[in-house]
C-alpha positions, 0 to 999 in steps of 0.5 A: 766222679771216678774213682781215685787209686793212690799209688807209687809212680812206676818208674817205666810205666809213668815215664812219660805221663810225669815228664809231660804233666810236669811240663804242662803244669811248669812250663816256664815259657818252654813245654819241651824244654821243661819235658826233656828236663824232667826226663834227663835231670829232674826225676830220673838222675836225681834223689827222686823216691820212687818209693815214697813219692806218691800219683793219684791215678784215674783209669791209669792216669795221672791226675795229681802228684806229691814228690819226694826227693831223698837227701840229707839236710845240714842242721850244724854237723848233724845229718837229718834224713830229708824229704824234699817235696817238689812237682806238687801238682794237679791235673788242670782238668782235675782241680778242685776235688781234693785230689791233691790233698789226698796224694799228699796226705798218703806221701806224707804218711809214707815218708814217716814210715820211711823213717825221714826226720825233716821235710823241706819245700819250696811252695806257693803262698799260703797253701802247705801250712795245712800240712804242718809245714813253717818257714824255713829261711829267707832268701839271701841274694847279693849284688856287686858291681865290678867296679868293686872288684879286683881287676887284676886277672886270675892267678890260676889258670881257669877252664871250663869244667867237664863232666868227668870233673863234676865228682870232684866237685862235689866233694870239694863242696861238701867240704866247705859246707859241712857245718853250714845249716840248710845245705844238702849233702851231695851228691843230689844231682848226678848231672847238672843243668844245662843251662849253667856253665861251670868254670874251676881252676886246678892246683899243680896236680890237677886237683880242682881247688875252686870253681864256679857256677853262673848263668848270663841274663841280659845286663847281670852275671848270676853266680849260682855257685862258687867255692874256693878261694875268694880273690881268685873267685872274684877275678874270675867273674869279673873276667866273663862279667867283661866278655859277656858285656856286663857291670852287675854280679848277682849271688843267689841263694848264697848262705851267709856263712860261706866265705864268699858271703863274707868276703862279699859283705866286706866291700860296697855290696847290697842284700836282699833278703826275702821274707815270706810269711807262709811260702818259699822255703818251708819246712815240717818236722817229720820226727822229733825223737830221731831228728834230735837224736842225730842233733845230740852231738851238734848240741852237746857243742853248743852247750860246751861253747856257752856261759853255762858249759857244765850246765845239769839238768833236763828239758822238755820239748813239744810240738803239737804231735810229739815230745822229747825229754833232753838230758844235759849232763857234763857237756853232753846233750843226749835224747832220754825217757820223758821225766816231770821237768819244769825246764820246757819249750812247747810249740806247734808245727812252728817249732820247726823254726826255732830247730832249724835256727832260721831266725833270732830264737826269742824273734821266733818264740814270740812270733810262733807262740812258743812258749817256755817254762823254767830254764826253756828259754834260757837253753833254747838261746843257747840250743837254738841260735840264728844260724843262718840256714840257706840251701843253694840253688843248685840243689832244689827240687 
């Protein structure tokens, strides 16, 4: 067997090896296309870490690849620092010797001496708990018949958005986003797909106040993103939806607390949501003490919007590899020196879903085997409730 070198991939020297082993491994029916995507958006105008990314290499080949995609997930109003792990792949000629694992076990190793907080991925079933990674969410997908929708045209003018309008939108959407757990702060893409058409309306200024992302399939309009005002969103869809011949609106990946969602849920609608016990949406703890140091504030809310807001006490919280002592004093929830409280919440690499608030907490304690001990159970109510995490589509990797 030769000999494998774990390396950083050269951003000149692999240039083309990445686009091509990309490409053969996700065709998605169409080599070329998925080759010059990965040149154009996916590596090269994007959040890639060509730092910490790592390829496993065989006389200067690539064989094995573990990217890391840099950007900033939301949990509430904290900003954790996120790896986003994506092009996880092994060379078709060269499975089944453990390559992969040890491409990832380096980047992995990386990424923690890089200082990221929090990982997140989208995976195949049953492969990446091995690497300390749980559940992260579950897949929300809304649908809507025109039928139920206004007919009445949109009240402001709608044009197709350019590229020169793209910040704007972006900044437009961090706004609306800032408090909702799951989502990336922008920008992550310099340019976006090609297969989407972008539609945003203006206020008399020229400021964008609204726009929208969609794909037409055959017989259903996919809105992949829409921000703004709602009635104007509506009429909006419903006027492509007509040109483009179809009934069916489709909403992916849409979080639950976007006024959309809520909009949505109001009229005749169906949901689906995607359960995966192991695969999809995961997430890993890469830092405990850092993640709850910039959860302090986020946290210290919590503890002044509840029953108990002049709550005094400590709490200790563990997962398989770390712990951290929290100080709840005056409304304040702040990260200390570890101390002999009675107040626990312990759990393994699991524990990632009760932080991130991706289910009912005590739903997730009792499938994950948290256990709690003293007021732990009471405070992780309180500290850790359903939040609904969702990151939009727009902003995978």
């Amino acid at each position: 067997m030769k000999k494998l070198i774990i390396a950083k991939p050269d951003k000149t020297l692999h240039k083309e090896q990445l686009a091509q082993i990309f490409a053969m491994t996700f065709p998605m029916n169409n080599y070329y296309e998925m080759y010059q995507y990965a040149l154009d958006r996916y590596f090269y105008n994007s959040h890639y870490d060509w730092e910490n990314s790592r390829v496993g290499l065989i006389d200067d080949k690539i064989v094995s690849h573990f990217g890391i995609w840099n950007y900033q997930i939301r949990i509430g109003k904290a900003r954790l620092k996120s790896a986003g792990v994506g092009a996880v792949l092994t060379h078709g000629e060269h499975r089944k010797h453990g390559y992969l694992t040890k491409t990832a076990t380096a980047a992995l190793e990386a990424v923690k001496e890089a200082g990221y907080d929090f990982s997140i991925l989208f995976g195949i079933p049953n492969f990446y708990h091995k690497f300390g990674y749980s559940r992260a969410w579950n897949n929300t997908h809304y649908k809507i018949s025109i039928d139920n929708l206004p007919k009445e045209k949109p009240e402001l003018s709608v044009k197709k958005l350019k590229k020169s309008q793209y910040p704007e939108t972006e900044k437009l959407y961090n706004n609306v986003t800032k408090t909702l757990t799951g989502t990336a702060v922008r920008p992550t893409y310099s340019l976006y797909d090609k297969k989407e058409s972008g539609y945003c309306w203006t206020d008399k200024s020229g400021k964008i106040t609204g726009y929208i992302f969609v794909k037409t399939h055959p017989g259903e309009l996919e809105c992949i993103e829409a921000i703004g005002d709602v009635e104007q969103i509506f009429r909006t869809l419903v006027l492509i939806a007509k040109k483009t011949l179809v009934k069916n609106i489709n909403f992916s990946f849409l979080h639950y607390e976007l006024p959309i969602a809520k909009a949505i849920r109001r009229k005749n609608c169906t949901i689906e949501k995607h359960y995966q016990a192991c695969g999809g949406p995961m997430a890993k703890i890469v830092n405990l003490r850092t993640m709850f140091r910039k959860m302090e504030t986020e946290l210290s809310e919590r503890i002044k919007k509840s029953l108990i807001p002049d709550y005094k006490g400590e709490l200790l919280i563990s997962n398989a590899e770390e712990r951290i002592n929290l100080k709840i004093r005056g409304g304040k929830v702040v990260v200390s020196d570890s101390s002999k409280t009675k107040n626990c919440i312990k759990g393994d690499y699991r524990l990632a879903e009760l932080i991130l608030g991706t289910d009912e907490p005590y739903e997730t304690a009792e499938a994950t085997g948290i256990k709690f001990s003293g007021d732990g159970k009471k405070l992780a109510g309180i500290l850790f409730p359903n939040r609904h995490p969702q990151q939009m589509i727009r902003d995978f990797f």
